[in-house]
C-alpha positions, 0 to 999 in steps of 0.5 A: 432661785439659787444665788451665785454665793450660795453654790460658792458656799458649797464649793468652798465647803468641797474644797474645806472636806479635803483639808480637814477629817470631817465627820458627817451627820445628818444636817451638819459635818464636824471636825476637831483638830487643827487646821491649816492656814488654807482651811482657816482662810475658807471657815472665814470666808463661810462665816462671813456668807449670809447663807451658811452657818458655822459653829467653832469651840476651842476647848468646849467654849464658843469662840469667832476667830481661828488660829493654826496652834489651837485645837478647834471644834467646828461644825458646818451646817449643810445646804439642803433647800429646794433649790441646793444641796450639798451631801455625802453620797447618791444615798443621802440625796435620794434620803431627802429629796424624791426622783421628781423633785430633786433640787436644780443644783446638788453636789455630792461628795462622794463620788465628787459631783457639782451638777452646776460645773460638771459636764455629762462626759464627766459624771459618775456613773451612779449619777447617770442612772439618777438622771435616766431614773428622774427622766423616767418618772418624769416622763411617766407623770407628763404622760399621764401614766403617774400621778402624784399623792402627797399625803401618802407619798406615792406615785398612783396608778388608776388600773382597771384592777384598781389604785396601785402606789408606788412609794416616792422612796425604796430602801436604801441604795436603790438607784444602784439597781437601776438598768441601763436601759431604762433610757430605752424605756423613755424613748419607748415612752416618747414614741407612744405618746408622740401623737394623740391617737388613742391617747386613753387607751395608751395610758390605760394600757400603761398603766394596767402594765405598770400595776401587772408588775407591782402587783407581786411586788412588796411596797417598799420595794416597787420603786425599786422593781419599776426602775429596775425591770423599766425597760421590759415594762414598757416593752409589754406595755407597747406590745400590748397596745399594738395587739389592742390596735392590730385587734380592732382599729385595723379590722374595723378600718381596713373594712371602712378602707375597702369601702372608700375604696370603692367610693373613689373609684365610682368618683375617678369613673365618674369624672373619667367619663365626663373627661372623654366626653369633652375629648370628643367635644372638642376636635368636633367642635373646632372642625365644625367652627373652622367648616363654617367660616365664610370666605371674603366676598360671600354675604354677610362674611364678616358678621357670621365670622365674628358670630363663629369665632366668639361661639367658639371662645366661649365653647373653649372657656366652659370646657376650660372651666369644667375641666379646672373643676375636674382637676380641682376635685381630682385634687381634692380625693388624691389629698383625702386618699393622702391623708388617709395613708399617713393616718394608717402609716402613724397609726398603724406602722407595723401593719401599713404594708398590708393597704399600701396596695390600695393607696398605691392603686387609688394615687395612681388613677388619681395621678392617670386622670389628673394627667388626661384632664391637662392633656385636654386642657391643653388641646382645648386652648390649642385647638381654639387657636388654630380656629383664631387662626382660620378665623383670621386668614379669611378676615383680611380686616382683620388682619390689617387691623392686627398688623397695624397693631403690631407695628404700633406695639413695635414702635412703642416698645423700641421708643422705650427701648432706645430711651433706656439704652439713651439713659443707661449711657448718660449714667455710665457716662455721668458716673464715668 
């Protein structure tokens, strides 16, 4: 893990870069001359770190102490771990490190940039196009297009013509070829990787594009084709995946469609019938309970009431039940044929409009009988009250029985009303 000191250290050497004519070499930067009371104070301050080494000569000897007279020899080795780095320009970074492991924190000189204290409004262009290009490659190794080969330093492309490399580095000053629509390549990769639907084939097809395109391409120079011609190499590659889709999962699954089509119309047809059954049930059936009451004074009244009116509860809650499990399978094929809709509208974006028609269909008559089973579900619980009814106009008991019930509930609801009323002005009266 990068330590505060040692990006402190590399800023320090920024800040040294502009007041002294340092010379630039592979691993260290030099100067000869003499120095200004402010480079002085900053060489010191690097001496002192325990995370850059510092080299000073005055007249070819090896001295630890500066002044603002002499002539000093001074040499400054460069930061360049895993971690940070410090180089002169996007070249030397990309000389050391490769796109897919660049450190977590780089400055470079020329153009000045400090990735830890530099906003992405503020960068130079040439690092943009190392940020899109490293996303690029990123993007293409998480999805399972590259892979890594570290004893021949290649990304590795398995095609069906065989095992493409890609070297991890291109002549010097590629990332200057790098489009600016290789952010469009990402998204094009981000949106066909978004779900799992056909994932071999997706990267297979990706992959066959990558490797087309390298194939008339010298080695050294593919790392710069592909980040170059990324944006039309990934078009052909989506292309390609929708041709391989619209070609055989659409054919083979419009047929299949067609099919269940037909099987859920048989299912709605079926319970369609079995609904207009109970719609006729159910009037009939009331009309026959409410005919059949007997009057007060006639024999037995009261047993054959009781008799008509719990036959005509337990008529009502069957109906109730299997009009409930209607809708519940009802239910269960509008969520099928739903799930179904979004498969195609994910998978088949493109082609979608061409089946909507039958999901609108299928939802429709799925919405059309849902509807009717309430209807009669309703009709069912009100037609059996307007039978409870008759049932107690002819059984003065029972009305009796049920007025005194109501009084009793009257009574104890307005006891309880009063006593919170009492307790409400107590409080208020308590807290006043």
């Amino acid at each position: 893990m990068t330590s505060t000191e040692e990006l402190i250290d590399i800023e320090r050497i920024i800040e040294l870069l502009d007041l002294a004519a340092f010379n630039w070499h592979s691993s260290h930067i030099s100067c000869e001359q003499v120095l200004t009371s402010k480079a002085i104070k900053i060489i010191e301050d690097l001496q002192n770190s325990h995370h850059t080494e510092v080299s000073l000569k005055r007249k070819g000897q090896y001295v630890t102490d500066l002044n603002g007279s002499d002539v000093f020899e001074v040499s400054i080795d460069l930061p360049k771990g895993q971690q940070c780095c410090l180089v002169k320009n996007p070249d030397d970074l990309l000389s050391v490190y490769y796109l897919h492991a660049l450190p977590d924190n780089y400055a470079i000189a020329q153009p000045l940039y400090i990735s830890w204290g530099c906003t992405e409004a503020g960068r130079p262009a040439v690092i943009d196009k190392i940020v899109a290009a490293q996303d690029f490659i990123e993007s293409l190794e998480r999805f399972g297009v590259f892979e890594h080969d570290s004893h021949s330093r290649s990304y590795v492309v398995h095609a069906n013509s065989g095992k493409s490399c890609i070297p991890y580095q291109s002549d010097r000053g590629y990332i200057n070829s790098v489009s600016s629509g290789i952010q469009d390549a990402v998204e094009i990769l981000a949106e066909a990787f978004k779900d799992s639907i056909h994932l071999r084939e997706k990267e297979r097809i990706f992959r066959n594009a990558i490797a087309d395109a390298m194939r008339s391409c010298d080695l050294e120079m593919r790392l710069r084709h592909l980040l170059k011609h990324a944006s039309e190499i990934m078009l052909v590659a989506r292309n390609n995946y929708d041709l391989f889709v619209s070609g055989f999962s659409f054919q083979s699954d419009q047929e299949k469609l067609y099919e269940q089509k037909r099987e859920f119309n048989v299912k709605l047809n079926a319970l369609l019938s079995g609904i207009q059954g109970k719609l006729l049930a159910i009037p009939v059936s009331t009309i026959l309970a409410t005919s059949q009451l007997k009057n007060v004074g006639e024999e037995n009244y009261l047993i054959i009431n009781a008799a008509i009116i719990f036959s005509a509860a337990f008529f009502t809650l069957i109906i109730s039940w299997l009009i409930l499990s209607q809708l519940a399978a009802l239910n269960a094929i509008k969520i099928e044929i739903e799930s179904k809709e979004n498969r195609f509208k994910i998978e088949l974006p493109r082609i979608f409009s061409e089946v909507e028609s039958i999901f609108l269909a299928l939802k429709s008559s799925c919405r059309l009988n849902m509807k009717v089973a309430e209807i009669i579900f309703i009709l069912a619980i009100f037609l059996f009250l307007v039978t409870f009814y008759v049932y107690v106009l002819k059984t003065p008991s029972l009305q009796v029985a049920l007025l005194g019930f109501y009084e009793f509930t009257s009574d104890v609801v307005s006891t309880i009303f009063g006593l919170l009323v009492n307790a409400v002005l107590v409080v208020r009266c308590y807290f006043g």
